[in-house]
C-alpha positions in Angstrom: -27.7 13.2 -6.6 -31.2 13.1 -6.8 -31.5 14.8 -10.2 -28.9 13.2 -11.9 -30.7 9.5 -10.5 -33.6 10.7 -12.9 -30.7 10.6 -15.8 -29.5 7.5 -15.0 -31.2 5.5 -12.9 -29.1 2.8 -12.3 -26.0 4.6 -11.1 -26.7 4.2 -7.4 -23.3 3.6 -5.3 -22.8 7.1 -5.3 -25.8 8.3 -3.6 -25.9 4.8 -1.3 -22.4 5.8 -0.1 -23.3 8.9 0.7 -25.7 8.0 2.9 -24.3 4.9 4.8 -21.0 7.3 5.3 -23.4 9.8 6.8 -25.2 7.5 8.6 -21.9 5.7 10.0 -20.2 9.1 10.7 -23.1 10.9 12.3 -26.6 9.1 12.5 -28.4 12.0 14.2 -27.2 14.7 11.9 -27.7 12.0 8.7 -31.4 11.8 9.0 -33.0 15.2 7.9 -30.9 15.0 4.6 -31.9 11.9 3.7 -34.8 11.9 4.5 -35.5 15.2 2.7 -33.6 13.3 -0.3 -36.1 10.6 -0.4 -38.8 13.1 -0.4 -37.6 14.5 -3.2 -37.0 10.8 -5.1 -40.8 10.3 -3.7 -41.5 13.4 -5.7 -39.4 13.1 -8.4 -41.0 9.7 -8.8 -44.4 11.2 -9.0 -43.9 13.9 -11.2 -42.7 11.6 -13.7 -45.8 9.4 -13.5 -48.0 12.3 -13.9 -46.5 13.0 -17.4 -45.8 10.3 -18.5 -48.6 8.2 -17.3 -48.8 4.7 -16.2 -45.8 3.3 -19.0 -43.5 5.3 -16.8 -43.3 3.2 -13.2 -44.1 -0.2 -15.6 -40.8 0.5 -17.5 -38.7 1.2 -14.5 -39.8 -1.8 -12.4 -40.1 -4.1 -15.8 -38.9 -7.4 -14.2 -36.6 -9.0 -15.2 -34.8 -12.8 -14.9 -31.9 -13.8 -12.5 -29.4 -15.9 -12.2 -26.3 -16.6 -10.9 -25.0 -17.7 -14.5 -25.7 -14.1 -15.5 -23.2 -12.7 -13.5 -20.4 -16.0 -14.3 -20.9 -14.9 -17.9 -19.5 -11.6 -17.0 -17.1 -11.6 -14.7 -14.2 -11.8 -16.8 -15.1 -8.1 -17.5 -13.0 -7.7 -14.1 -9.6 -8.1 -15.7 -10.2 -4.8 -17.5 -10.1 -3.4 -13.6 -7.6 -5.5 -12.5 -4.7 -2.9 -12.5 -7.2 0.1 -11.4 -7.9 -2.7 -8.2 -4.3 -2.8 -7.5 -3.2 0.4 -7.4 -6.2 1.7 -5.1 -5.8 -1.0 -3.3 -2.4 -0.8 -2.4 -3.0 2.5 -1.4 -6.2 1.8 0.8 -4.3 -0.6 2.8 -1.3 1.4 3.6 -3.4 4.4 4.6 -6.4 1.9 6.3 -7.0 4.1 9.2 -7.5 7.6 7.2 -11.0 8.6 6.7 -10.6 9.3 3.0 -9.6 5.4 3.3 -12.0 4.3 4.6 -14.8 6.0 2.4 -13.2 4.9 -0.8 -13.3 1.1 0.4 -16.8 1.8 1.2 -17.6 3.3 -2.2 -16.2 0.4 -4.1 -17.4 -2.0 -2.3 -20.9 -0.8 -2.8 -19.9 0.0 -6.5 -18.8 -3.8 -6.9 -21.8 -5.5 -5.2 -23.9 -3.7 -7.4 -22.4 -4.4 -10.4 -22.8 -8.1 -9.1 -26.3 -7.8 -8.9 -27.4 -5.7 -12.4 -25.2 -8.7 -13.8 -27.6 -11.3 -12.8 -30.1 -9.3 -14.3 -30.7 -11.0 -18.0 -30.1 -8.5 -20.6 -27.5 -6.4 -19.0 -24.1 -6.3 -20.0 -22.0 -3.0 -19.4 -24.3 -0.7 -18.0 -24.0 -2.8 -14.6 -20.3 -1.5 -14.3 -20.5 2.6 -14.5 -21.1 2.5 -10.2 -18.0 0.3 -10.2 -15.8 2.5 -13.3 -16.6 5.5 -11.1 -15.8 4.2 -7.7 -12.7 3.0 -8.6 -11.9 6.3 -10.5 -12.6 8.3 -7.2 -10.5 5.8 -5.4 -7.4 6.0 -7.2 -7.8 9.8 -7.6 -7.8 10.2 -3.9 -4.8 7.9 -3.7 -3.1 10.3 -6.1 -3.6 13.3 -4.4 -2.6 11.6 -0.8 0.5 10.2 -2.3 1.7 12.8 -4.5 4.7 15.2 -3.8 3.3 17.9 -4.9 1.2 17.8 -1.8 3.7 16.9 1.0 4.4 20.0 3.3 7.4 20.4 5.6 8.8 23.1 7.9 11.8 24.5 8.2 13.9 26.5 10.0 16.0 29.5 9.5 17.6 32.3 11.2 16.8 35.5 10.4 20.4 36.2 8.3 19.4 33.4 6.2 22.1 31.1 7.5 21.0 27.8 9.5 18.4 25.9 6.9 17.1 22.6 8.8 14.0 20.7 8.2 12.0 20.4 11.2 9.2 17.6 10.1 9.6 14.8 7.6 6.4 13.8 7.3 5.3 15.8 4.8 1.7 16.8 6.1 2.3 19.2 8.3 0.5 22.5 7.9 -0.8 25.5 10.1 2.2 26.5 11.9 1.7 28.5 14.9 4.9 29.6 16.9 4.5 29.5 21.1 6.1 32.8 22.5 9.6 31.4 24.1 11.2 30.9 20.7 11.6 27.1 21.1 8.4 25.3 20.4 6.0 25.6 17.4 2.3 24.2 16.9 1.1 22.7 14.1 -1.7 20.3 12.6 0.3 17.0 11.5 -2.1 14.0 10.2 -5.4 15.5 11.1 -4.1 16.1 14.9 -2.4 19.1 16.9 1.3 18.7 18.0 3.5 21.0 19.5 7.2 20.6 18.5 10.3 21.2 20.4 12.4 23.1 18.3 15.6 22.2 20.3 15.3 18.4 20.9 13.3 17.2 18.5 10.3 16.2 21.0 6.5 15.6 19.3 4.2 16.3 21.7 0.5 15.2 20.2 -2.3 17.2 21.9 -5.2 15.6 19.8 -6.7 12.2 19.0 -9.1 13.1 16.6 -7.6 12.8 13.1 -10.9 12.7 10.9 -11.9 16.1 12.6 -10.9 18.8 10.0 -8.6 21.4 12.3 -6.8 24.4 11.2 -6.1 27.8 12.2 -4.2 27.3 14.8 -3.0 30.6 17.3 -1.0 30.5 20.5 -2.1 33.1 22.8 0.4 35.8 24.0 1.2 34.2 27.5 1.8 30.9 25.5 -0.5 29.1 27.8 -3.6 28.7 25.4 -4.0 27.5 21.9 -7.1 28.4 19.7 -7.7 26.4 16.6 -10.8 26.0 13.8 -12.6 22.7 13.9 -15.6 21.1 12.5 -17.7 18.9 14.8 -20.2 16.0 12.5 -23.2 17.7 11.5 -22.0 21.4 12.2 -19.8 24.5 10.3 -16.5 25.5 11.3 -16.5 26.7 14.5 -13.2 28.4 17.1 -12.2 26.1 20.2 -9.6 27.2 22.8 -7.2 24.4 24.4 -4.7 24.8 27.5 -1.1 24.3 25.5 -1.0 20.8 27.3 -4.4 19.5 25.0 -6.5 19.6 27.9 -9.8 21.8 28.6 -10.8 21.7 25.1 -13.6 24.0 24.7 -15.7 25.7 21.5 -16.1 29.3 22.4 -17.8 30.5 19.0 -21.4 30.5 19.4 -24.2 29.7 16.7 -24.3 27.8 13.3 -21.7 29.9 11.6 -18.7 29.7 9.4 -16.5 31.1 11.9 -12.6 30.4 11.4 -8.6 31.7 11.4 -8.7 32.9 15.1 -6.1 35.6 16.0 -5.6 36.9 20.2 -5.2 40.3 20.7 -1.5 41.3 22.2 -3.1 41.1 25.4 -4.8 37.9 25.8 -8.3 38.7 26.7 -9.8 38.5 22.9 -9.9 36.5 19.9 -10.4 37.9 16.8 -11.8 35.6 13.6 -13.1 35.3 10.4 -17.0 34.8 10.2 -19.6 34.4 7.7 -22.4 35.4 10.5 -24.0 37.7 8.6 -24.1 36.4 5.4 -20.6 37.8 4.1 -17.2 37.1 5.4 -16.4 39.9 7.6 -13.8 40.0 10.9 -15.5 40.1 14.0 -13.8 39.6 17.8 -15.1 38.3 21.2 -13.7 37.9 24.4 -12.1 34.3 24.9 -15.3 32.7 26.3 -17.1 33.4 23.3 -19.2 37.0 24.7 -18.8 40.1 23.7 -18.9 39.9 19.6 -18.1 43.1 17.7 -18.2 43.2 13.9 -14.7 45.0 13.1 -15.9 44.8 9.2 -18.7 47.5 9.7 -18.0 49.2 13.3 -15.8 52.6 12.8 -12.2 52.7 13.4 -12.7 55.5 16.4 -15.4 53.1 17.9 -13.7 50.4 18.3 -10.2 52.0 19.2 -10.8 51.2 22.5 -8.4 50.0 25.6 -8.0 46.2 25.2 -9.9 46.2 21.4 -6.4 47.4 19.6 -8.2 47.3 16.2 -7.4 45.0 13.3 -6.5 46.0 9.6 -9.8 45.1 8.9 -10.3 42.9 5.4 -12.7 40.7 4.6 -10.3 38.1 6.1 -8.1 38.3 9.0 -4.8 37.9 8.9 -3.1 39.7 12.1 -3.5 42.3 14.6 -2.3 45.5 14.0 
């Protein structure tokens, strides 16, 4: 964002949203990337200036005149947004409490106030309006992609003959399903949250609270008393946390800044194996269920690690099952 601010200086909603969102979201984990993106604006700033001398900064800060009648003289250009408005709009309200939501009303918002303001700049006509033309573009994309059909997801169920087809969830953003040993109940990540559905009565149980947390992943352990799931915490990489089945005792058990996902227990309970980017390719790697005890499957030798309670994997670069 840096770079493409030394293209075009004036598109700034982009880069400002960016960092409020970061800022809002995470404060603590916010700071080292923008500060090192000032740094680099500082630097930017300076390089420029050094070839292109003195003329460079006096252009860029030229002043200019403003007034409020500036901006009255353009704002009929809004009309030509008017339907873009009303069809994110629509959208932002009825999905208010979703993060995405939320960050496109913040992006347009930004994008609109400073159109607002180049337009009381005098000489400026339609440059003010890229930060708000490409606001609302993101905005109604996302509402497109939220909304379309093509993205709803349901389960199902059927028996093994084929006979018996019922939908199970009518939501339509439902994904991950993880089925809990007894045959009657199945996991899953619904609207950013865990749930655990009763496959005889109909019961939603919701285990989680947390629906702008990304989850995924999700693997019922053989004694159907645990659930381990992916999940990324502000400011960190995907990392493996183990709940009881009831959504209580939530605890991460991967250890390090690592892409570590798509946990898998062994047939006897006392390991998890995952996918993991740890050494700087995806390989499958296992540990015991408190996180000790890491083997790299990927490059450890099948009679190594054929060893009582380490049943070996088919090992791929991702990991899919237990053998």
């Amino acid at each position: 964002m840096v770079a493409a601010g030394f293209w075009k200086h004036n598109i700034v909603a982009i880069p400002l949203t960016a960092v409020v969102w970061l800022l809002l979201r995470n404060g603590k984990a916010a700071v080292r990337p923008v500060l090192a993106s000032a740094a680099a604006a500082g630097a930017g700033l300076l390089l420029c200036t050094a070839i292109y001398g003195r003329a460079f900064p006096d252009n860029l800060f030229a002043t200019r005149e403003y007034s409020i009648q500036h901006v009255v003289g353009h704002i009929g250009h809004l009309q030509w947004f008017a339907v873009a408005f009303v069809i994110w709009g629509c959208w932002a309200w009825s999905a208010r409490t979703s993060a995405a939501a939320r960050f496109t009303v913040l992006h347009v918002a930004i994008g609109l106030a400073t159109c607002l303001l180049q337009w009381s700049g005098h000489g400026v006509g339609r440059n003010a309006e890229f930060d708000l033309v490409i606001a609302l573009g993101i905005g109604i994309g996302v509402a497109f992609e939220r909304i379309s059909p093509a993205e709803k997801f349901s389960f199902y169920f059927v028996r093994l003959d084929g006979t018996g087809l019922r939908r199970l969830t009518l939501e339509g953003r439902e994904r991950d399903p993880a089925p809990i040993p007894g045959g009657h109940r199945l996991a899953y990540v619904g609207n950013g949250d865990i749930h655990v559905l009763d496959l005889r009565t109909g019961t939603r149980t919701r285990l989680t609270r947390t629906p702008t947390q990304y989850k995924a992943g999700l693997a019922v352990s053989p004694d159907a008393k645990r659930i381990a799931f992916t999940r990324i915490e502000p400011g960190r990489m995907e990392q493996i946390f183990v709940m009881d089945i009831d959504g209580t005792n939530v605890r991460r058990v991967s250890r390090g800044d690592f892409y570590d996902y798509l946990p898998r227990w062994s047939p006897d309970g006392t390991r998890l194996a995952f996918t993991s980017s740890r050494d700087g390719t995806t390989g499958v790697y296992s540990m015991r269920v408190d996180g000790t005890d890491v083997v790299d499957l990927s490059r450890t030798p099948v009679t190594l690690s054929m060893r009582p309670g380490r049943s070996v994997l088919q090992v791929t670069e991702t990991l899919w099952a237990w053998r």
